[in-house]
C-alpha positions as CSV (number, residue, x, y, z in Angstrom):
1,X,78.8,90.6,114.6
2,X,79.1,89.6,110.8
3,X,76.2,90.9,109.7
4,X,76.6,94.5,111.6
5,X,75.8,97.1,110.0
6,X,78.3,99.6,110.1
7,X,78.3,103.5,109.8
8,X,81.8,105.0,108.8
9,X,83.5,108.3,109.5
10,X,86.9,109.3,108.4
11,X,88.6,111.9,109.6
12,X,91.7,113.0,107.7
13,X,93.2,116.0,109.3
14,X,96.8,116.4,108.6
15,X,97.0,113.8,106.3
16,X,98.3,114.2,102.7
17,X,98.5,112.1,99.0
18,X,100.3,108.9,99.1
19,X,101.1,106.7,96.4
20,X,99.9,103.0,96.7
21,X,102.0,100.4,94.9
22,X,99.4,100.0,92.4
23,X,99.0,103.2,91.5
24,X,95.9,104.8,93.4
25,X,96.3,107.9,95.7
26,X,95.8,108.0,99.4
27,X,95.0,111.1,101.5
28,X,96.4,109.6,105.0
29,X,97.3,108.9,107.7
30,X,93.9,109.0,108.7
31,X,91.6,108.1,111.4
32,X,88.3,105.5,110.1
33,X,85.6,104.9,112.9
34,X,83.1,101.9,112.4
35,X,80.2,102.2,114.8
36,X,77.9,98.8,114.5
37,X,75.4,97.9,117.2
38,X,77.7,96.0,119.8
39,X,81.2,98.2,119.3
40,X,82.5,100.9,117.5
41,X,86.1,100.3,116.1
42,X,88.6,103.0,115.4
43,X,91.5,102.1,112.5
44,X,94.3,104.4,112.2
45,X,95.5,103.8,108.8
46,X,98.3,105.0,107.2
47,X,100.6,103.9,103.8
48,X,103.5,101.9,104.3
49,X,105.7,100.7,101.7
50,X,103.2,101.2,99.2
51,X,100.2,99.2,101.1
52,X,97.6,100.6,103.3
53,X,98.4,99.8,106.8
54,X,96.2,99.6,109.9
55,X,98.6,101.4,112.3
56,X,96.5,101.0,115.2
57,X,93.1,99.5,116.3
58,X,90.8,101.2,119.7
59,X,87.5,99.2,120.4
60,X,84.5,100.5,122.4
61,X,81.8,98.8,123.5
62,X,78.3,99.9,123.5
63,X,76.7,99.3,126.3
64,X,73.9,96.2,125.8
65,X,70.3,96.7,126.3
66,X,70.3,93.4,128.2
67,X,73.4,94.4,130.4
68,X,75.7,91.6,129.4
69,X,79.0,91.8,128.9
70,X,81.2,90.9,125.3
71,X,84.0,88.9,126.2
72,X,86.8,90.9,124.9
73,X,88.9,88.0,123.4
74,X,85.5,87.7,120.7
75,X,84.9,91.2,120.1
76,X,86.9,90.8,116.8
77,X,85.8,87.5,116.2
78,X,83.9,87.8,112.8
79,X,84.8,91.3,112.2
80,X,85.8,91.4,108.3
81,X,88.7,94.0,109.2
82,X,90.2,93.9,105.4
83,X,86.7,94.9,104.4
84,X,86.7,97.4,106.7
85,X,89.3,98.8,105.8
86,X,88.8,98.5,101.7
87,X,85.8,101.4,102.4
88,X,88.0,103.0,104.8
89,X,90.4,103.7,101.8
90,X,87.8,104.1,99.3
91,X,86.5,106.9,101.4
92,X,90.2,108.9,100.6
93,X,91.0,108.0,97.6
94,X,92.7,110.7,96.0
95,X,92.4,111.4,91.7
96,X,94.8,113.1,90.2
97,X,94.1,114.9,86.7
98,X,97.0,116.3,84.1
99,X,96.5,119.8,83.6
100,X,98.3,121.7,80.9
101,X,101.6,122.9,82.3
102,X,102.7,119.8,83.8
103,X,100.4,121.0,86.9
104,X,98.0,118.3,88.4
105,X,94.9,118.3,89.7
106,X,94.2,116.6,92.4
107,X,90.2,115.6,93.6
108,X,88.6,113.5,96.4
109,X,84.8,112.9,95.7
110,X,82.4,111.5,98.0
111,X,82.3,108.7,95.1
112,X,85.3,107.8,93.6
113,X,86.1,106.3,90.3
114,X,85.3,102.9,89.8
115,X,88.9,102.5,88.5
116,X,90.4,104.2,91.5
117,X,88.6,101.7,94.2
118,X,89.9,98.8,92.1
119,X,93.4,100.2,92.4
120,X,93.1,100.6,96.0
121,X,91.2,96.7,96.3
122,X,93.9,95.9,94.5
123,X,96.3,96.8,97.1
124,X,95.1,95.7,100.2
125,X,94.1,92.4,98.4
126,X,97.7,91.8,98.2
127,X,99.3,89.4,100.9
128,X,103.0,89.4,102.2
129,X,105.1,90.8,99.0
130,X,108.3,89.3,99.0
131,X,111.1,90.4,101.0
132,X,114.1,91.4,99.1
133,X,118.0,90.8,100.6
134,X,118.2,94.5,100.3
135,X,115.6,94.7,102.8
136,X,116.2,92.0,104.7
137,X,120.1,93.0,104.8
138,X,118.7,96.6,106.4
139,X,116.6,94.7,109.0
140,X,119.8,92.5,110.2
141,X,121.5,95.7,110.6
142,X,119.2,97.4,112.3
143,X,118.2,95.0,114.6
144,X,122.2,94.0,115.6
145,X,122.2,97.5,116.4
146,X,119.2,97.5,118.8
147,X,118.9,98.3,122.2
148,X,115.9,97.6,123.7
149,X,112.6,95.1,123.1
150,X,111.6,93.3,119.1
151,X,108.2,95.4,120.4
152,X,110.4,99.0,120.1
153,X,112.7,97.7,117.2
154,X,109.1,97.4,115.0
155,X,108.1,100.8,116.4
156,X,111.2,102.7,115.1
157,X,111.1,100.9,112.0
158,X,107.5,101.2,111.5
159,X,106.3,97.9,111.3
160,X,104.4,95.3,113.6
161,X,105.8,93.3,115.8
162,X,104.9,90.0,114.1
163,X,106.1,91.1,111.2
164,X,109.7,92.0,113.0
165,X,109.8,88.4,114.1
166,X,109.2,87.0,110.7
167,X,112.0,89.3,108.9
168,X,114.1,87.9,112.1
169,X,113.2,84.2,111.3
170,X,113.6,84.9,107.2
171,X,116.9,86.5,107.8
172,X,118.1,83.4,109.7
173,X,116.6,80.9,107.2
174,X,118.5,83.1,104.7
175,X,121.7,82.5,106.6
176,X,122.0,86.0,107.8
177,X,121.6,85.7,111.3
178,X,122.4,83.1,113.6
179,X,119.9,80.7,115.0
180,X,120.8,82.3,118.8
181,X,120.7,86.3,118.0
């Protein structure tokens, strides 16, 4: 599947500017399907802390000529998902214009800037930023306060769960939870 062609769609009803952390502007949340010749693969992306997110992933097969099956636990294998979602985002990228009377204009083209897809690149490019005490000092609260699973902790504070467990582990490595909570 890694040299698919892919065709894209975006759909971005409901979805409004947000600002990435390097700048760029985002219409989202919105909805990117890929369609390539074995699956079609639905992002839901959306802007969190400054970074585009994938919020959720759906996966449909298409059905093979010869009638055999993908084994699901390779159907990602070899899917370049940060590039798929680098022309997701270049496909909303919002540019934003000073007009006279401190209004501004605001464009999405079917081809944005250069400039603009760099800023967005840019973004996503970026791995783990560092977590800050202030942060992690919310987190410990929040997750004292908890009631039910990690999985529902992540979900109300709109993260994933992996990332809930590593702000868990970071916080105790930081001295601000216990080894046992």
């Amino acid at each position: 599947m890694a040299d698919d062609e892919w065709k894209l769609r975006v759909q971005t009803k409901d979805a409004g500017p947000k600002r990435l952390d390097s700048g760029a502007e985002l219409l989202a949340p919105f909805q990117a399907t890929f369609t390539g010749s074995e699956v079609t693969i639905g992002l839901k992306v959306d802007v969190v802390d400054g970074t585009p997110s994938i919020r959720s992933v759906t996966i449909d097969v298409v059905d093979s000529a010869d009638g055999l099956e993908l084994r699901t636990s390779k159907l990602l294998d070899g899917v370049p998902m940060r590039g798929l979602l680098t022309h997701a985002c270049a496909r909303v990228v919002v540019e934003t214009e000073a007009l006279e009377g401190g209004t501004v204009k605001m464009t999405r083209t079917a081809v944005p800037s250069t400039e603009a897809v760099e800023k967005v690149v840019g973004s996503i490019r970026r791995r783990r930023r560092p977590i800050s005490d202030e942060r992690l000092t919310e987190f410990v609260e929040a997750y004292r306060a908890r009631t039910g699973t990690m999985r529902e902790l992540a979900r109300e504070l709109s993260m994933a769960e992996r990332h809930a467990y590593r702000m868990k582990k970071l916080a105790q490595d930081r001295g601000l939870l216990e080894e046992g909570e």
